[in-house]
N, C-alpha and C positions, 0 to 999 in steps of 0.2 A: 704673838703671831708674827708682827715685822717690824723694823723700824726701819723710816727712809730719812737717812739723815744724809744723802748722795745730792747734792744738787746741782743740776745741769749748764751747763755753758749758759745757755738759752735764758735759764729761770735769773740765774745770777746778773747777766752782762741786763736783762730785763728791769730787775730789783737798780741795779747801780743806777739805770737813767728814768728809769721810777723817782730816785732821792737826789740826783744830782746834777737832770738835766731836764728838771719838770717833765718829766716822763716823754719826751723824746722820739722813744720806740712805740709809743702809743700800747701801754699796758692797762686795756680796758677792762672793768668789773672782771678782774679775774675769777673772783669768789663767785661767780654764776656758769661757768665751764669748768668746773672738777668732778675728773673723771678717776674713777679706783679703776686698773685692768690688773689683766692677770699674764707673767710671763712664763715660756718656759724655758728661756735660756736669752743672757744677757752676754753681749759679749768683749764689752769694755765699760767696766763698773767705776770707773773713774769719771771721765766731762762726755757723758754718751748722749746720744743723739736719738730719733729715732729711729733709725737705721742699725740701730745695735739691740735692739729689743724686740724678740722672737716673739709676738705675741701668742696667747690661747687662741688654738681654732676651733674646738670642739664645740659640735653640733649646737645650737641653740645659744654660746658664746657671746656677750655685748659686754665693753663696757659699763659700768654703773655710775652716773652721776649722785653728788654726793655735794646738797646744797648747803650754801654758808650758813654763819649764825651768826644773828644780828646780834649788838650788844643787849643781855639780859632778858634772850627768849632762847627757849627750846630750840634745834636746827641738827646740821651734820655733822657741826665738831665741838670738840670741848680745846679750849687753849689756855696753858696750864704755862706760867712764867709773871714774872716785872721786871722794872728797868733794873732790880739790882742781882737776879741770877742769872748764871752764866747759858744754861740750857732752855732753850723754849718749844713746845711742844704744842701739838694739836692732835687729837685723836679723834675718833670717827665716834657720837655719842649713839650713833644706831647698830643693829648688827647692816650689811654689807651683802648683801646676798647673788648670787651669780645664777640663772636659771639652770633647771638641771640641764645636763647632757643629754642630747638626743642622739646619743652612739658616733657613729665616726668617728671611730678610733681612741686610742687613748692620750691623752694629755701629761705630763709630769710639771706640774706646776711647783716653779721654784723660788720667783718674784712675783711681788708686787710693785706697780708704779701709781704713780701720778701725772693726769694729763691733764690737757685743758681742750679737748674736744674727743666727741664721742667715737672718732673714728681720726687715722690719722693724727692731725695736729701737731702738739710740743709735749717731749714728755718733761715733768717739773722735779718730780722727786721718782726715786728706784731703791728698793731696800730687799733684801731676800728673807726668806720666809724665816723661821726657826725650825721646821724643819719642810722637806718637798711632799707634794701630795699628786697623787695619781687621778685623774679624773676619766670615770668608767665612763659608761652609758648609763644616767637614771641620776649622777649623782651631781647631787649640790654644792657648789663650792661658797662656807658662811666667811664671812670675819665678825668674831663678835664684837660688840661695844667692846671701846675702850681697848681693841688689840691691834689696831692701826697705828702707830705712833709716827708724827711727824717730825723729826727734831733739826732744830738748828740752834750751833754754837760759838 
């Protein structure tokens, strides 16, 4: 489905004073504001902002929270890595679901992101689909399990 392995100005300069300045920026319970959206045109896929992310408008349209997993219980993601390989991932252990479209035109959805509020906010990760999907009137847009991929290397 996608991999978001893009990480933002935001997430990054966040993470450094996370580890290196006793968290500094005050990066609180992030794992309880993740949000899956959907875009249809990104338009600096390098250190983008929010401002560079066209999101879906279509009728009936929200973000979806997409809550952590505690160590050794069921939850939103599977995180896949150790301290001695190089790639580490997280993927979404549910399907993803977006409510159907209630018409208002048509959408081309080409990304997927990561945020950390349901509206607005920071976007964390941005990956583009494998392939774009049109979003009619009626239709559902899924991500199944395990076709989220988060990576970082």
């Amino acid at each position: 489905m996608a991999t978001a392995n893009a990480a933002t100005n935001y997430l990054e300069r966040r993470l450094l004073h996370f580890l290196f300045k006793n968290n500094s920026l005050s990066f609180s319970s992030p794992g309880d504001s993740i949000y899956v959206g959907l875009a249809t045109a990104i338009t600096n896929t390098g250190e983008l902002g929010t401002s560079e992310v066209t999101e879906a408008n279509f009728t009936n349209y929200a973000r979806q929270q997409v809550t952590p997993t505690a160590s050794g219980s069921t939850g939103g993601w599977t995180l896949i890595g150790s301290d001695s390989t190089d790639t580490q991932t997280a993927t979404n252990q549910n399907n993803i679901e977006f409510p159907a479209s209630g018409g208002g035109g048509t959408d081309t959805v080409t990304h997927v992101f990561i945020a950390d509020a349901s509206s607005s906010g920071n976007i964390l990760f941005v990956g583009a689909l494998d392939a774009s999907k049109a979003i009619a009137s009626g239709d559902i847009f899924r991500i199944n399990a395990g076709n989220l991929t988060i990576e970082l290397k």
